[in-house]
C-alpha positions in Angstrom: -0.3 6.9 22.9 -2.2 9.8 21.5 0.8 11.3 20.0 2.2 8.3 18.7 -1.2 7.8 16.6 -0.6 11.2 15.0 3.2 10.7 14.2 2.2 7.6 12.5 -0.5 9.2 10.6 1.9 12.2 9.8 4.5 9.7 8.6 2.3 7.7 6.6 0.7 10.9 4.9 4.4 11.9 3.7 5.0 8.8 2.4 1.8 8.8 0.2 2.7 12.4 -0.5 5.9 11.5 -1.6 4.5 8.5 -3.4 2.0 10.9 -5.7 5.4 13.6 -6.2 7.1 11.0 -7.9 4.2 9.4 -9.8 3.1 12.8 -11.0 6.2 14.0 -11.7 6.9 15.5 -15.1 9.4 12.5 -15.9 9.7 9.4 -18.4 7.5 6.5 -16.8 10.9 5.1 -17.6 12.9 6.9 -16.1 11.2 7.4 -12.5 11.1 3.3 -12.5 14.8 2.8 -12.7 15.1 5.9 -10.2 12.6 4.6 -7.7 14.7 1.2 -8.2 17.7 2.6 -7.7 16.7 4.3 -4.6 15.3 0.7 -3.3 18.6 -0.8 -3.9 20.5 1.4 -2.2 18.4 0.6 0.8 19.5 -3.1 0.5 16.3 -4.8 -0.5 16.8 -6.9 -3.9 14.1 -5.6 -6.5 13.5 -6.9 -9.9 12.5 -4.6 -12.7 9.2 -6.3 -12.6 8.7 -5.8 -9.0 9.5 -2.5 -9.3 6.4 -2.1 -12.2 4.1 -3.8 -9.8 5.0 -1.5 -6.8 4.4 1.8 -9.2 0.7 -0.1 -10.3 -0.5 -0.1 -7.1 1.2 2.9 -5.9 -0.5 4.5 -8.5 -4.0 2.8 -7.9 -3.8 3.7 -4.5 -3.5 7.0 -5.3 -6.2 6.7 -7.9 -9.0 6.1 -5.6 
């Protein structure tokens, strides 16, 4: 069970990481929105450009604090 916990918290700590790469990224806000949409897509989950706004806001809020 031990282990477990730390795989989650490795995988959870990539994900942020990756998260704050993409948000700090040199790139048009612009441009990293459609990407990050695209790659969401491909996954199969429906997205609207708006959802996709609200996801980097908080993303970005989280990341913030």
């Amino acid at each position: 069970m031990k282990n477990l916990n730390i795989l989650y918290a490795f995988l959870g700590g990539a994900i942020v990481g990756c998260a704050a790469a993409m948000l700090f990224a040199p790139e048009k806000g612009e441009d990293m929105r459609s990407r990050i949409a695209s790659i969401i897509r491909k996954k199969g989950i429906k997205i609207s450009d708006s959802e996709v706004d609200q996801l980097v806001s908080e993303l970005a809020g989280t990341i913030e604090k």
